[in-house]
C-alpha positions as CSV (number, residue, x, y, z in Angstrom):
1,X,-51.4,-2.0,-28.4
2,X,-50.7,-0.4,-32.1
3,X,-49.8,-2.6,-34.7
4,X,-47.9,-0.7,-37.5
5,X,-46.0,-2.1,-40.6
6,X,-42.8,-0.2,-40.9
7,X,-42.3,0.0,-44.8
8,X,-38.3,0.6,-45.5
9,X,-35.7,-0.1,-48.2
10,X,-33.3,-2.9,-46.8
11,X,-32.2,-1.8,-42.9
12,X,-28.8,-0.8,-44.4
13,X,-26.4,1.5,-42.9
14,X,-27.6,4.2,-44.5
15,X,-28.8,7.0,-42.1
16,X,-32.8,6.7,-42.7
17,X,-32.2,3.2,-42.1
18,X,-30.2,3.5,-38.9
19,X,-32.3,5.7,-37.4
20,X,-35.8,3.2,-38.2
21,X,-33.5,0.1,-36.7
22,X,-32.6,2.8,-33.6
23,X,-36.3,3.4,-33.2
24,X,-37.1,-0.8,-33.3
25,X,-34.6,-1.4,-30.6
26,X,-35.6,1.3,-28.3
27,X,-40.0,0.8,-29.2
28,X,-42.0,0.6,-26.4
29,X,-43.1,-3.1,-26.1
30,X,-46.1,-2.4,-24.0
31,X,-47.7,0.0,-26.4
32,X,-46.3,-0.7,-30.1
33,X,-46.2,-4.0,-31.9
34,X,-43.7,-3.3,-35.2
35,X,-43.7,-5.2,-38.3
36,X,-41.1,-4.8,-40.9
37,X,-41.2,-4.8,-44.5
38,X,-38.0,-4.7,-46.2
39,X,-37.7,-4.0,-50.1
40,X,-34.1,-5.6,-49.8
41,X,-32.4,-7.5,-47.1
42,X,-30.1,-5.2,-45.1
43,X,-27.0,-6.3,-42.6
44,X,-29.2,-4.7,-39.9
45,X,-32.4,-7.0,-40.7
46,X,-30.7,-9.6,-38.3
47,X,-29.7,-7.6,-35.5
48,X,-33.6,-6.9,-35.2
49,X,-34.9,-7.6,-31.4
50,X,-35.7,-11.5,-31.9
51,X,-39.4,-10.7,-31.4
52,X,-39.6,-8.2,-34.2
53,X,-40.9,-9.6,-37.6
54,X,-40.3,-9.0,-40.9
55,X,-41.2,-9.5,-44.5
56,X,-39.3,-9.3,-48.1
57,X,-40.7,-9.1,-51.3
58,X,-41.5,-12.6,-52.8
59,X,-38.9,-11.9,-55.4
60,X,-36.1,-11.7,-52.5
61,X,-37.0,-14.5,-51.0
62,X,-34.7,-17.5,-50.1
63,X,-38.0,-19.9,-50.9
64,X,-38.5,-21.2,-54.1
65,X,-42.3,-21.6,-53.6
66,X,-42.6,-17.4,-53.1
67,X,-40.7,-16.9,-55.9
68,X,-42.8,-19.5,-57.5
69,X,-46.2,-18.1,-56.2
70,X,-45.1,-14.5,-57.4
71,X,-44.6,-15.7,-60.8
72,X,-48.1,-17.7,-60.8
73,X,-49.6,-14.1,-59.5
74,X,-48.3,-11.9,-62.3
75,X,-49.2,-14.8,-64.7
76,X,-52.9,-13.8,-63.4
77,X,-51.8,-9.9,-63.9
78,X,-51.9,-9.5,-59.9
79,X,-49.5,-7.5,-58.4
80,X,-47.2,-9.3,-56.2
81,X,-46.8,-6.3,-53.9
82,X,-50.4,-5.1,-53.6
83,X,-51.3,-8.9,-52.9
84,X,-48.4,-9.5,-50.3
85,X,-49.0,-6.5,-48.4
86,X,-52.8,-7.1,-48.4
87,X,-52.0,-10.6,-47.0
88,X,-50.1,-9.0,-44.1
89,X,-52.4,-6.0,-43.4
90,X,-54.8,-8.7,-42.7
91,X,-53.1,-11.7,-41.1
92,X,-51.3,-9.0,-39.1
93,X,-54.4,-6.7,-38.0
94,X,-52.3,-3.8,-38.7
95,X,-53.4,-0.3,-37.5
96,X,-51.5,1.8,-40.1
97,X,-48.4,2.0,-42.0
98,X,-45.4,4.1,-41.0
99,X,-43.1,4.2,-44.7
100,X,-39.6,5.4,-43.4
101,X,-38.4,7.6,-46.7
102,X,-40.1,9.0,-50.1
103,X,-38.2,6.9,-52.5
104,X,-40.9,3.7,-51.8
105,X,-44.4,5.7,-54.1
106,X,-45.7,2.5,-55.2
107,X,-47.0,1.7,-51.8
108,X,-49.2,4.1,-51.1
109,X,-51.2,3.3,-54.0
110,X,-51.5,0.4,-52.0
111,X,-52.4,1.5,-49.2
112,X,-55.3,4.1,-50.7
113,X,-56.8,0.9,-51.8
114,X,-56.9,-1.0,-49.3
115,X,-58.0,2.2,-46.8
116,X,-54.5,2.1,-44.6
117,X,-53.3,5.2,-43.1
118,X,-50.2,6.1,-43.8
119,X,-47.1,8.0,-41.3
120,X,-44.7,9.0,-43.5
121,X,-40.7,9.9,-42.2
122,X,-39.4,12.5,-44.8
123,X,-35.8,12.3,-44.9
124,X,-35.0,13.4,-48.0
125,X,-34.8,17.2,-49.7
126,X,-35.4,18.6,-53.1
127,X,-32.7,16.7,-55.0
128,X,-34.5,13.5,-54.5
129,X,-37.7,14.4,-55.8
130,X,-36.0,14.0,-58.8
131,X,-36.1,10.7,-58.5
132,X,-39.7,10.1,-58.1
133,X,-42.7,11.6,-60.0
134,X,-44.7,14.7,-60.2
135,X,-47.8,12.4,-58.8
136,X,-46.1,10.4,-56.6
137,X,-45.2,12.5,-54.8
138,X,-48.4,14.7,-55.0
139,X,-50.1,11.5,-53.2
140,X,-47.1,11.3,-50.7
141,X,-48.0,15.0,-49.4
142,X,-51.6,14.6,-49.7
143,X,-52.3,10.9,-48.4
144,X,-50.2,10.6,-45.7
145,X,-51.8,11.5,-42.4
146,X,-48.9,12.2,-40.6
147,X,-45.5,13.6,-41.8
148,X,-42.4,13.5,-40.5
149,X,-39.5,15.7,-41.5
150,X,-35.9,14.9,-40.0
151,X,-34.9,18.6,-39.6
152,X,-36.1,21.8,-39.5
153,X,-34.6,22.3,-43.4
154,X,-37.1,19.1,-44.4
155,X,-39.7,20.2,-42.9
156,X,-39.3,24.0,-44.2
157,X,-40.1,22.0,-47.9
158,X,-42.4,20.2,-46.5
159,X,-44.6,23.1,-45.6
160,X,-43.7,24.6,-49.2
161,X,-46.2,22.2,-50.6
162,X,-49.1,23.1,-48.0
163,X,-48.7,20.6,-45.1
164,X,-48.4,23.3,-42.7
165,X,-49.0,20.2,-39.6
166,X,-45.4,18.4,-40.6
167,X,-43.9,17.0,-37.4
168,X,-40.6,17.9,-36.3
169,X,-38.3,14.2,-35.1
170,X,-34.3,15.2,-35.5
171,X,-32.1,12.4,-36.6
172,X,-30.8,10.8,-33.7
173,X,-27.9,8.2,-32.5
174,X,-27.5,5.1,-29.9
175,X,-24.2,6.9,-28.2
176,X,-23.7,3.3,-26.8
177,X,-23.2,1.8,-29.7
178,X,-20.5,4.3,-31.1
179,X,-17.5,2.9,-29.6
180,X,-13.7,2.1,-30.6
181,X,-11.2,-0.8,-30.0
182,X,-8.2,0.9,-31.3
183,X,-6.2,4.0,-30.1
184,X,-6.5,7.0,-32.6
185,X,-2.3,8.0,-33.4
186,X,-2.5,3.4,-33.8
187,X,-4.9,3.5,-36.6
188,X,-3.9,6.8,-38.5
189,X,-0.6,5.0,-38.3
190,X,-1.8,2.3,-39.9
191,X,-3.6,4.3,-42.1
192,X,-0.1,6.0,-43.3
193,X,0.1,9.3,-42.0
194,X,2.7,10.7,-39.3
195,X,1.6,11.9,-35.8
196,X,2.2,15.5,-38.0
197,X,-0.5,15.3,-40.3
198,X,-4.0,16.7,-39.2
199,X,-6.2,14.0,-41.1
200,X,-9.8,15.2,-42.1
201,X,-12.1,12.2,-42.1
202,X,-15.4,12.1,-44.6
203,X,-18.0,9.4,-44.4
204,X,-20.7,8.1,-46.9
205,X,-20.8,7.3,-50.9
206,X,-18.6,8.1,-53.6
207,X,-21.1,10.3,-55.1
208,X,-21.7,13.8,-56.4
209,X,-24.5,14.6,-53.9
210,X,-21.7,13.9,-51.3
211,X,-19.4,16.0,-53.1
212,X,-16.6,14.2,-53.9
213,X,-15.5,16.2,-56.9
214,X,-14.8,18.7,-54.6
215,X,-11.9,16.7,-53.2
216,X,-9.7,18.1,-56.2
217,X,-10.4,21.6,-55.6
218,X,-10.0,21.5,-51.9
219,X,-6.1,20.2,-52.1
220,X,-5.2,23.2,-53.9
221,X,-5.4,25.2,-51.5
222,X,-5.0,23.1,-48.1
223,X,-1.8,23.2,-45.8
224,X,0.2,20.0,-47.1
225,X,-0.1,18.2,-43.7
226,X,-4.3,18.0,-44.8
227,X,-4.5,14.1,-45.2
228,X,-8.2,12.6,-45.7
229,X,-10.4,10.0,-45.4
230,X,-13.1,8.9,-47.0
231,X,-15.1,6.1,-45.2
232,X,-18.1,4.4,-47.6
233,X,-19.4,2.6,-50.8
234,X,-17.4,3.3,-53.8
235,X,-20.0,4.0,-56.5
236,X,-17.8,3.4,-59.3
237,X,-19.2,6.0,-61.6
238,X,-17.1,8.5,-64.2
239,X,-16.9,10.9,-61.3
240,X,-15.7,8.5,-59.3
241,X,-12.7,7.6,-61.5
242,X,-12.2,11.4,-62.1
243,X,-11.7,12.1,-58.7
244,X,-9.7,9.3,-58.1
245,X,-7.4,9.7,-61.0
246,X,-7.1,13.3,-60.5
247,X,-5.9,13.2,-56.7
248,X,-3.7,9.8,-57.2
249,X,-1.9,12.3,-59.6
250,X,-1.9,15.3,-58.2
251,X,-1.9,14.7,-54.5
252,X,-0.1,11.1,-53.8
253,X,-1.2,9.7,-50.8
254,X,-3.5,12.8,-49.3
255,X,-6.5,11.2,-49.9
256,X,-7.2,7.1,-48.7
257,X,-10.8,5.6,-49.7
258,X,-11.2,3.0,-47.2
259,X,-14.4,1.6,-48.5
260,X,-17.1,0.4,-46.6
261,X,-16.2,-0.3,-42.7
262,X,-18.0,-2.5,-40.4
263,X,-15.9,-3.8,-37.4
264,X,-13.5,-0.8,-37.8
265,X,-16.0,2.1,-38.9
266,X,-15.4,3.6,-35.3
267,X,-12.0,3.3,-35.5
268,X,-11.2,5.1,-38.0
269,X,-13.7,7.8,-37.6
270,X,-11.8,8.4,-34.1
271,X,-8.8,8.3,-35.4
272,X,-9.2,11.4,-37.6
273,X,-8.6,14.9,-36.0
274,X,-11.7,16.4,-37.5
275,X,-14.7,15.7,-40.0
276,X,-15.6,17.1,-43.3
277,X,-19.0,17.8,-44.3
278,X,-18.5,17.6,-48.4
279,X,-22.4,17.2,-49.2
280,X,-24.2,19.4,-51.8
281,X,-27.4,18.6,-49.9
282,X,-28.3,16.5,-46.7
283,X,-31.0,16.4,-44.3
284,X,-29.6,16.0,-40.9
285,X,-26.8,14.2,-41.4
286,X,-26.3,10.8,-39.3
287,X,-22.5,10.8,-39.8
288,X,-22.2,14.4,-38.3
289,X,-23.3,13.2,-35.1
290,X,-21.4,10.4,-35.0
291,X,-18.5,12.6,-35.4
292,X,-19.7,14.4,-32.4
293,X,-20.4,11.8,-30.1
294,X,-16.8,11.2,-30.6
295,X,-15.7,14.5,-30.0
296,X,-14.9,15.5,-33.6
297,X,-15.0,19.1,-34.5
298,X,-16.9,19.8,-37.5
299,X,-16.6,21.6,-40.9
300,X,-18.9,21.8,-44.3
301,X,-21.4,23.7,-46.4
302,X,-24.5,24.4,-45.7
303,X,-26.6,21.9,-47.4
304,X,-29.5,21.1,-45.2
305,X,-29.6,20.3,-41.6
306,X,-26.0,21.3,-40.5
307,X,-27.0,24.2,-40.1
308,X,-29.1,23.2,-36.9
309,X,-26.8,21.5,-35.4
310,X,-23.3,23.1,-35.4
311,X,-22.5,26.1,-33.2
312,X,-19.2,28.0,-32.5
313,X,-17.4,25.7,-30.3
314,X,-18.5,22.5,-32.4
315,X,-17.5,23.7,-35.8
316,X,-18.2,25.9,-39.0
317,X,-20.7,26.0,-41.5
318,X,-19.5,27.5,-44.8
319,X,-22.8,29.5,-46.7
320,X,-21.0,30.8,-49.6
321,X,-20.3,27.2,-51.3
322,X,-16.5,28.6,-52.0
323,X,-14.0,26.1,-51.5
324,X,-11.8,28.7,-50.5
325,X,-14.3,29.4,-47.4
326,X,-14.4,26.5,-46.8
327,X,-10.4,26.0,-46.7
328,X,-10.3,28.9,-44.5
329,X,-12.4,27.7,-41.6
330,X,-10.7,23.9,-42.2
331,X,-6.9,25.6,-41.7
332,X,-9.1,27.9,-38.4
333,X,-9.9,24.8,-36.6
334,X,-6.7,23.1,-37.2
335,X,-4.8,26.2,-35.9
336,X,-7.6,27.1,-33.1
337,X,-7.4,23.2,-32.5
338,X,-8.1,24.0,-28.6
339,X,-10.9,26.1,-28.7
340,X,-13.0,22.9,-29.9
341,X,-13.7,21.3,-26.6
342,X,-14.2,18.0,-26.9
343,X,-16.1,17.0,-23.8
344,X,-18.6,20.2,-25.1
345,X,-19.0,18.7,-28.7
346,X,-19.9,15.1,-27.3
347,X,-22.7,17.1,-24.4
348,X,-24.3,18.8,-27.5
349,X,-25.2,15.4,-29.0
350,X,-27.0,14.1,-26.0
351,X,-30.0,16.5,-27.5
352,X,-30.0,13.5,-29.9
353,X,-29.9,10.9,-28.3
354,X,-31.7,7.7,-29.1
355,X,-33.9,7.8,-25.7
356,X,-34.8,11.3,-26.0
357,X,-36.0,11.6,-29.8
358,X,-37.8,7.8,-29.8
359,X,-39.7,9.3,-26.5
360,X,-41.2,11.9,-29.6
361,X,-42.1,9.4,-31.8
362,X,-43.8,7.4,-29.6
363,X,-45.7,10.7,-28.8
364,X,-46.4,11.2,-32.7
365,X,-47.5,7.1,-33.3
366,X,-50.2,7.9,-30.6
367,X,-51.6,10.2,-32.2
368,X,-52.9,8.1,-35.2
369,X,-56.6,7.4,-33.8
């Protein structure tokens, strides 16, 4: 039995984190014990199988005396993390650390020190390392014993830095959990488009990296019945205003942002005709495949893992990064609307499916000795 600490952000919705929660429902309980350690708390932290554990950070705890114990440690200059993962590496008897994204460096300082080995899941490409350091992620490449790129493009970067052993694990879904209540021509009624429109839906932040500046240029030069939406966190940012302001003027009523969805994510993801891949980079993306599962043909630029997945009869891939491109092979699925079998776009996901890819990670935990 192999005891490993997953180490994540907060067991959000965000794809690295739905896949991880995938993988703890789906573990096999005979051979891998998982603990969790959470930097936040995430909605999916209690949907956990009730024999998983987890961990927060002292400072996001609910009890006053780990808050109050945290502030006694850095009064004493320890640091609250390096102490609190100590404490469960050894009350735990933990075999080794799986950290599940590069965006978490300070812990494998950590872990160097205390002499824990380290699988790490790469889900990110080169825009995020940005966000960390020149030497964090130097130790990231260098200490982990295992890596793990989501896609053939991560992996591709990973080997660019000399870590020619990277293993392969696509992102993956639960098809059984992507479901709807509602009928689709109910909910895109609702939504406030007529059974004429051909509605174009678009999942995840309100961000640049997802492209949504590209939302103005695209109208100018879609059919009229084009309607969108865009399902996920508003990051209310100057961008964001810009792009709102400038379709609310231009375009009235073409483009709905509905948000974050919970209970009706599925809905309206079904009730769109086809999805939109805006991105300026992403992995593998875990929306795409949710789209599929669902039957949804499939349109964007090439930004990372797309590329792997989408073939002729599930969608296009635009290379050029020209929103006219781009227009061009939204208007060719609309007008070749038939030549997008459904049933064919929803058999191509079963290559990712939860069962299959969790079956090669189990194969990659056993190989830490």
């Amino acid at each position: 039995m192999k005891r490993i600490l997953f180490i994540t952000q907060n067991l959000g919705r965000g794809g690295s984190e739905m896949l991880l929660w995938y993988s703890l429902n789906h573990l096999n309980k005979n051979k891998f014990t998982p603990i969790i350690f959470c930097k936040e708390k995430g909605e999916l932290i209690d949907a956990l199988p009730t024999q998983v554990k987890y961990f927060l950070p002292y400072k996001k705890s609910r009890k006053f005396f780990q808050k109050a114990f945290r502030a006694i440690l850095k009064c004493f200059r320890i640091n609250p993390l390096e102490y609190q993962l100590k404490r469960i590496q050894e009350r735990n008897n933990i075999d080794f650390w799986y950290v599940n994204t590069i965006i978490i460096p300070e812990v494998y300082e950590i872990a160097q020190k205390l002499g824990v080995k380290i699988i790490t899941h790469v889900h990110e490409l080169t825009i995020a390392y940005n966000f960390i350091t020149y030497s964090d992620l130097k130790r990231i490449i260098n200490y982990s014993s295992i890596l793990i790129g989501c896609s053939e493009a991560v992996c591709n970067k990973i080997r660019d830095m000399g870590r020619t052993d990277v293993k392969l694990l696509y992102g993956f879904v639960d098809t059984d959990k992507i479901t709807y209540t509602k009928l689709a021509q109910e909910v895109k009624a609702a939504t406030g488009f007529s059974s004429d429109d051909f509605v174009w839906a678009i999942s995840g932040k309100t961000s640049l990296i997802k492209g949504i500046d590209f939302l103005v240029a695209l109208l100018e030069v879609v059919p009229q019945n084009f309607k969108f939406i865009w399902i996920g966190g508003d990051e209310f940012t100057g961008l964001y205003y810009y792009t709102e302001k400038s379709l609310q003027t231009k375009f009235p009523g073409r483009v709905k942002f509905l948000g974050i969805q919970r209970d009706e994510y599925y809905n309206y993801l079904n009730s769109a005709d086809a999805f939109l891949l805006l991105s300026r980079e992403d992995s593998f993306p875990l929306v795409m495949l949710e789209a599929a599962t669902l039957g949804k043909p499939i349109v964007g630029f090439n930004s990372g893992g797309i590329s792997e997945f989408i073939k002729p009869d599930t969608g296009r891939v635009i290379n050029s990064w020209r929103i006219e491109d781009l227009a061009d092979s939204m208007k060719e699925i609309e007008s070749n609307f038939s030549a997008f079998k459904k049933e064919e776009i929803k058999r191509q996901v079963l290559n990712y499916e939860v069962k299959k890819q969790v079956a090669i990670l189990e194969d990659i935990l056993d190989e830490m000795p």
